[in-house]
N, C-alpha and C positions, 0 to 999 in steps of 0.2 A: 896456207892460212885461209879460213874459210872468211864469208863476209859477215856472219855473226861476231866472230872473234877482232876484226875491223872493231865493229862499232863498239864493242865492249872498250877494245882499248882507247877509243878515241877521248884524246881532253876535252875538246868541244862539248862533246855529246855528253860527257857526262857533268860538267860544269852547268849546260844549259839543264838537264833534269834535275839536277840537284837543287837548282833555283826553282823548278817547278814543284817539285815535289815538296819541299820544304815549304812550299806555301807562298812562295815569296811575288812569285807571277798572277798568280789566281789574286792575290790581295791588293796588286797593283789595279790591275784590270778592273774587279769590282769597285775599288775607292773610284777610280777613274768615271768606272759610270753612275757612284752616287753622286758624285761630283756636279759630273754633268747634269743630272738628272735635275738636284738642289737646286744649281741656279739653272737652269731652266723655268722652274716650277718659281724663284723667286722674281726672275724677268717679267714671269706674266702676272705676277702680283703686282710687279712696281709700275709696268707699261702704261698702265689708263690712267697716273697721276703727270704731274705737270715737270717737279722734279726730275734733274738728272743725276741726283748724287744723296746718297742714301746711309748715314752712318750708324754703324751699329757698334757702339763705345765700347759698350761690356765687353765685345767677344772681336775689340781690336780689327772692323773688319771695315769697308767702303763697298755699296755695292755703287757704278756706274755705267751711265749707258754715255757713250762716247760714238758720237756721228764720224765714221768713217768714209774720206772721198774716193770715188772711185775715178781714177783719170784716163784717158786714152792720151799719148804720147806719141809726140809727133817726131819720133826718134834721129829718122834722117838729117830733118832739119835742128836737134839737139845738137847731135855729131857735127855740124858744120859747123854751129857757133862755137861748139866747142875746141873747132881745128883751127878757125880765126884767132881763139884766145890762145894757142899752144898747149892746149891742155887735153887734147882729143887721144892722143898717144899713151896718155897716163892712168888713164879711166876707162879705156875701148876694153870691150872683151866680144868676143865671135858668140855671136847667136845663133846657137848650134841647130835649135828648130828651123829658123828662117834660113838657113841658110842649107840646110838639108834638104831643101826643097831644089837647090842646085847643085844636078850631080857633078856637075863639071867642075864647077868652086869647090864644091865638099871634097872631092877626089884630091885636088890640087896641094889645098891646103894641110893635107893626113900628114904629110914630110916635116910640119910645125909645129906638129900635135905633143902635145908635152905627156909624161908620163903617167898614166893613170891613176887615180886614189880610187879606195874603195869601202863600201862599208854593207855591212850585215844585217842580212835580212830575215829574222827567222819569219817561219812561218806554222800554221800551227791546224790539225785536223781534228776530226769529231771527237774525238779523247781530249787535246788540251781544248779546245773553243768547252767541254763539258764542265772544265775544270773554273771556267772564270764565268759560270752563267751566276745571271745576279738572282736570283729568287726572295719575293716575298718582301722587295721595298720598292714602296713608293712614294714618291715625294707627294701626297694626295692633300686635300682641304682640312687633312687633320692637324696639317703642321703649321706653324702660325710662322709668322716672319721671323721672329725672336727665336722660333724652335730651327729653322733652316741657320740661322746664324750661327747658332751655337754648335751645330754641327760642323759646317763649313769651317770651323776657326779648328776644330780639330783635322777634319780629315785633311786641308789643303797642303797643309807643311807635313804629314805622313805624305800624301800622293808626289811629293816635290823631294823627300827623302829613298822613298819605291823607285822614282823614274829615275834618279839620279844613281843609284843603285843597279837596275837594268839597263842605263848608257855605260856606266863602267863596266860588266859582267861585256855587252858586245864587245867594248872596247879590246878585253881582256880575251875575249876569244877571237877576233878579228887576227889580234897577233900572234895566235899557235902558231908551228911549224905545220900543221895540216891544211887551216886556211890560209898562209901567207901562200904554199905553195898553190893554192887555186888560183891564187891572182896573178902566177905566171902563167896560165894556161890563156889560150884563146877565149873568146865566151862560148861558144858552142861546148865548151870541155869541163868547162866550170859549173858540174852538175850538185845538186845540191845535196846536203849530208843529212842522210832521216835519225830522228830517233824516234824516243815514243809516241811525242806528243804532237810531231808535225816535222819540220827540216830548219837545215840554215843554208841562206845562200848568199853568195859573197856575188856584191853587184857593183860593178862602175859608178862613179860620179857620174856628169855631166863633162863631155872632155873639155881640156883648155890646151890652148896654142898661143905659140911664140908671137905675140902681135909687131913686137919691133920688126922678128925677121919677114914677115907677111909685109909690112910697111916697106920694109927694103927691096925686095924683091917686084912688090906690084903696087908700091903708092899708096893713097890714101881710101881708091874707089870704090877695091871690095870691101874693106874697113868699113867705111860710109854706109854702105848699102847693108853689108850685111853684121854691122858692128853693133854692140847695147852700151851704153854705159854703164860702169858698177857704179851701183850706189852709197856703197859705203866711202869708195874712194871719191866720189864726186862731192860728197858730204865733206869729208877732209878738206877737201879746198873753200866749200862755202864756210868752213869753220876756222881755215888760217886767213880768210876774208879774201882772198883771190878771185872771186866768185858770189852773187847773191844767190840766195834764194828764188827771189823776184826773177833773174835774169833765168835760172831754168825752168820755173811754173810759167812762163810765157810761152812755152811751147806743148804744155800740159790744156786737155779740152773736159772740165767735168761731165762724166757722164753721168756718175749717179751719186749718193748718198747714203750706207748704211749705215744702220741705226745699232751696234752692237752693245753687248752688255757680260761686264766683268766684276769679278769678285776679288778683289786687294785686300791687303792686311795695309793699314793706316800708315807704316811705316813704308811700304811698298808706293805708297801711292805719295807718299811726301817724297823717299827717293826720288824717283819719277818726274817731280815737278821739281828738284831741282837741278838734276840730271839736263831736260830742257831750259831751265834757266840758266845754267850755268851754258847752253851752248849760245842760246842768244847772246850771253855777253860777252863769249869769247869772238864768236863772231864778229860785234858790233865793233870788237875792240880792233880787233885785227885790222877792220874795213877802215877805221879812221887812223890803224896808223899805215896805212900802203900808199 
């Protein structure tokens, strides 16, 4: 069986050009960078006013510029408090960079290393990068705010319907019988599958390991040292109030402040605020009843 007849029959390969060809990638990618482009081009409109919240009613939209901190983390010292409160075991995950940097740990630890996930990488060459070039728009001084609005109210919820769209298509090729059996291969083996318009390649997560049996076997030190906290789960506990906020930003040092800017639909942005409201109050509730 020759390797043209291969690719011919592959699911993959023909799942992934059928989305391209069909138009459906090339239409992604463009929305994507009128996208960008629009608010870009309405950031710099709004920046040299005093406002940071900009509503545009007709076309259902908020634009906002939202100061984002930037922290350095005094991780070590997180992990301790967090081991004093018994909560360090529940939240620890191995910081696979920092701790790469020790072969003797890194080696150690591989016996703990939990089973790998994986996810899909295509990638794409002079043929497909041709297919998604944007020609002949630009978000220039001809477009008024009103005109960028009325655009962005359309194209946002298409661009969110395309990516959702191309997350399920990987999804769905992720799980053939040609890529699952990549992800039994070693990585050196795990070569990547061409078709017309570029490859796909099946790529590891970030590994994860058994922290309880790591804690049983050597204590809490290499934890400590080369441990992160997740955030999500650290969150969980400042939200069943076992835990302040306060009590982890004491170990947080601001370094900087950006100044970013987003484009919401009204309804996005009211979610949002109560999404955060309601955790402040579950918090606060929890904290006054423990």
């Amino acid at each position: 069986m020759s390797k043209k007849k291969n690719v011919q029959e592959s699911v993959a390969i023909k799942w992934m050009e059928t989305f391209i060809e069909e138009g459906t990638y090339p239409q992604l990618k463009q929305t994507e960078q009128k996208v960008k482009l629009l608010t870009s081009s309405m950031r710099n409109r709004l920046e040299q006013n005093e406002n940071k919240r900009y509503e545009f009613t007709k076309y259902g939209l908020v634009g906002r510029f939202i100061a984002k901190r930037i922290y350095d983390t005094d991780v070590v010292g997180l992990n301790e408090y967090l081991y004093d409160l018994g909560l360090f075991l529940h939240v620890v995950e191995v910081d696979n960079k920092k701790i790469q940097e020790n072969i003797l740990y890194y080696d150690i630890i591989q016996e703990f290393r939990l089973p790998d996930t994986f996810y899909l990488k295509p990638s794409f060459n002079k043929a497909g990068k041709a297919l998604t070039k944007l020609d002949g728009f630009e978000a220039n001084d001809t477009w008024s705010l009103e005109d960028m609005a009325c655009a962005l109210s359309i194209m946002k919820p298409e661009l969110k319907q395309l990516n959702a769209a191309y997350e399920q298509l990987k999804k769905k090729i992720l799980h053939t019988p040609e890529i699952q059996l990549l992800t039994t291969l070693p990585k050196e083996k795990r070569t990547p599958i061409k078709h017309k318009y570029g490859s796909l390649s099946v790529v590891a997560n970030q590994p994860r390991y058994d922290v309880a049996k790591i804690y049983e076997c050597f204590g809490e030190e290499l934890l400590m040292e080369y441990g992160v906290p997740n955030i999500n789960k650290l969150e969980a506990f400042i939200l069943n109030g076992t835990i302040t906020k306060k009590e982890v930003d004491q170990f947080k040092t601001l370094k900087d402040i950006r100044l970013d800017f987003t484009v919401m639909t009204l309804e996005d942005e009211q979610r949002l605020f109560q999404m955060l409201d309601q955790k402040q109050q579950t918090a606060a509730i929890n904290r006054s009843c423990s």
